[in-house]
N, C-alpha and C positions, 0 to 999 in steps of 0.2 A: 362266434356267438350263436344260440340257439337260432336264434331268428333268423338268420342268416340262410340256412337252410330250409326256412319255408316255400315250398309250393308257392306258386306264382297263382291266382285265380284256378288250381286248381289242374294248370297243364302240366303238369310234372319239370316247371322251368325252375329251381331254384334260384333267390334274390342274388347271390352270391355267384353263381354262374353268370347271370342277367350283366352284373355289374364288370366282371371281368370280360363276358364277350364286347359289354359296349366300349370296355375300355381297350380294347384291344383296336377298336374298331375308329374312336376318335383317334388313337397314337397312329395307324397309320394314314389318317388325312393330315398330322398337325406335323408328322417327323421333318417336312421340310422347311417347317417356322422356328427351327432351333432344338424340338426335341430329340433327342438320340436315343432307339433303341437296340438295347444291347443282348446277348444271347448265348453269353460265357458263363461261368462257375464260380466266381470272385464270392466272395460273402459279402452280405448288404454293408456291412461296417467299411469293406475294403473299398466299397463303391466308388468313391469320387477318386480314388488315386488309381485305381485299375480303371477307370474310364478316360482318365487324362492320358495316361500312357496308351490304352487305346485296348485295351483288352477288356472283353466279354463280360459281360457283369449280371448277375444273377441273384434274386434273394434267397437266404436260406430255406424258405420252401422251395426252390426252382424254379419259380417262375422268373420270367425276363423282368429289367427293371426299364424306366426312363429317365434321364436327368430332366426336370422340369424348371425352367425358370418364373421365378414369380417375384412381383413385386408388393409385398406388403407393407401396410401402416411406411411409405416411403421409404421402404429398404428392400435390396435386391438381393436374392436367394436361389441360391441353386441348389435343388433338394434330390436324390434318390430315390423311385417310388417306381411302383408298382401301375403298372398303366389302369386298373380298374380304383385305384385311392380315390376317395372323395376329396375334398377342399377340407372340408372340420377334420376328417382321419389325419392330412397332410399337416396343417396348422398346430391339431393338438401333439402330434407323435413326432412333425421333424422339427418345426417351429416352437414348439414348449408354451404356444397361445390357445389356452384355454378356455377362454372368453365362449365362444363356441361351442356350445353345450351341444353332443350327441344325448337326445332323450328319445325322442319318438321312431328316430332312423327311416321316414317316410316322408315326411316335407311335407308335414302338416301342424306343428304344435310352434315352429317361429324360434325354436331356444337356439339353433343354427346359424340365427342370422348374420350376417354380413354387408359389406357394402362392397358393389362392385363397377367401379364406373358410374360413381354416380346412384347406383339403383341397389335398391335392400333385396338381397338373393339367399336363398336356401343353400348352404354350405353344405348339408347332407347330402343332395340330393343334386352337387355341381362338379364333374368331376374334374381332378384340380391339372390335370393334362390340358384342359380346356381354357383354364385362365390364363395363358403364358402372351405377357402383352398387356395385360389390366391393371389398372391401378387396385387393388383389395384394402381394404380398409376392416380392422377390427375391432371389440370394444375397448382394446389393452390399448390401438391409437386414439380413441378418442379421450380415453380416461387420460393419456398423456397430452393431451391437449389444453390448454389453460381458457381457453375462448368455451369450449362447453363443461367447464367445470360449472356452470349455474344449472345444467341439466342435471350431472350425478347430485350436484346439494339440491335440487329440489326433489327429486324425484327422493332421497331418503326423507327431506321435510314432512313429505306427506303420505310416506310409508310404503311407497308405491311399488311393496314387495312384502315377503312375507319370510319363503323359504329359498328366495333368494337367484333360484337354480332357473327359473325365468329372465330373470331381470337383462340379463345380458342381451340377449335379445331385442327385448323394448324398447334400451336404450340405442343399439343401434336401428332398430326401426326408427325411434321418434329422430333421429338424426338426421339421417335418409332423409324424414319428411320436414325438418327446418331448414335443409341443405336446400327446398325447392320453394320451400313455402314458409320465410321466418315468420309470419303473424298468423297461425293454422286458428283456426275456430273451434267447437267440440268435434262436433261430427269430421273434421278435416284428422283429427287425432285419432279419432274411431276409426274409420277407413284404413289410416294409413297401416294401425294397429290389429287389423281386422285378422293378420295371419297368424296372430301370436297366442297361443293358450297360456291362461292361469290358473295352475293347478289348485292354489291357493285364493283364487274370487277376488282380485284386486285392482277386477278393472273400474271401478268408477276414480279411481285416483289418477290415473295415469294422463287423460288429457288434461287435470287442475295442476299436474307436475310439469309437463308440455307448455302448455299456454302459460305458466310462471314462470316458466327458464326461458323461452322465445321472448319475452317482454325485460327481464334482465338481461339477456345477450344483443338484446337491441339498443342497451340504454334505458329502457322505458322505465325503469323500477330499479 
């Protein structure tokens, strides 16, 4: 992507360099928690069966790969990637969980989100070398959940989206914050919400969809 080659503040670091050295650099503090990397010629597809047999594996650009294991929405995965892949890159391309909107690419606009132990984290901006041992949670597990099915029916009740390409996000933020806090107040929804942009202007809905889904998930309503 163009952006990808952007200048760094200007020191001639490209994002894209930035991300592979750091990724280079978590893989070898984390190779001894399970990850393996590998430094042969195998084609990405060939990947999991040329690393079981125990040969070299490489993606068809040349770079080295890592077998990562991850556990998402309560299933375990062992993916082939690229030790600089983000978490959203890993999810949408080997996982097919799209939920995790890449928009802003900077860990600033919230459409990324995830849960990660507990705690609502920037998937852009986490790279997925790093989670191997966590529980991650996304919105395609929550949607599959029958317990916060009063969050997605209210949050559409009250419109509490527009173009859509947000939503994922808020709803795993507001999750995040029933999972700590089932009765949140406004400003408790505000806050928690505070990371997430709407391109489309639809924050005054979001905490009246919050505090009505927290009040039926309780019984209250």
């Amino acid at each position: 992507m163009a952006d990808e080659e952007t200048n760094i503040g200007g020191s001639g670091i490209n994002r894209r360099n930035f991300l592979k050295s750091a990724g280079v650099v978590v893989t070898g503090s984390t190779l001894g928690s399970g990850l393996t990397l590998a430094t042969g010629t195998a084609a990405e597809k060939e990947a999991p069966a040329a690393a079981a047999k125990g040969a070299a594996v490489m993606s068809p650009g040349g770079a080295s790969l890592v077998t990562a294991k991850l556990k998402v929405n309560g299933k375990d995965y062992k993916v082939q990637i690229e030790p600089h892949w983000t978490l959203q890159r890993t999810l949408q391309f080997k996982l097919g969980l799209t939920g995790a909107k890449q928009m802003c690419d900077r860990g600033v606009c919230g459409s990324c989100t995830v849960i990660m132990d507990g705690r609502a984290v920037l998937s852009c901006t986490t790279l997925a070398v790093e989670c191997e041992g966590k529980e991650i949670e996304t919105v395609e597990g929550i949607a599959s959940n029958k317990k916060w099915d009063p969050l997605i029916k209210s949050y559409c009740k009250w419109d509490a989206m527009q173009c859509g390409y947000c939503t994922p996000g808020f709803v795993v933020s507001a999750k995040a914050l029933l999972d700590k806090n089932p009765n949140p107040s406004e400003n408790d929804c505000k806050q928690a919400l505070a990371g997430n942009i709407c391109c489309c202007g639809t924050y005054p809905r979001h905490p009246t969809a919050i505090m009505e889904a927290a009040q039926v998930i309780k019984g209250g309503a």
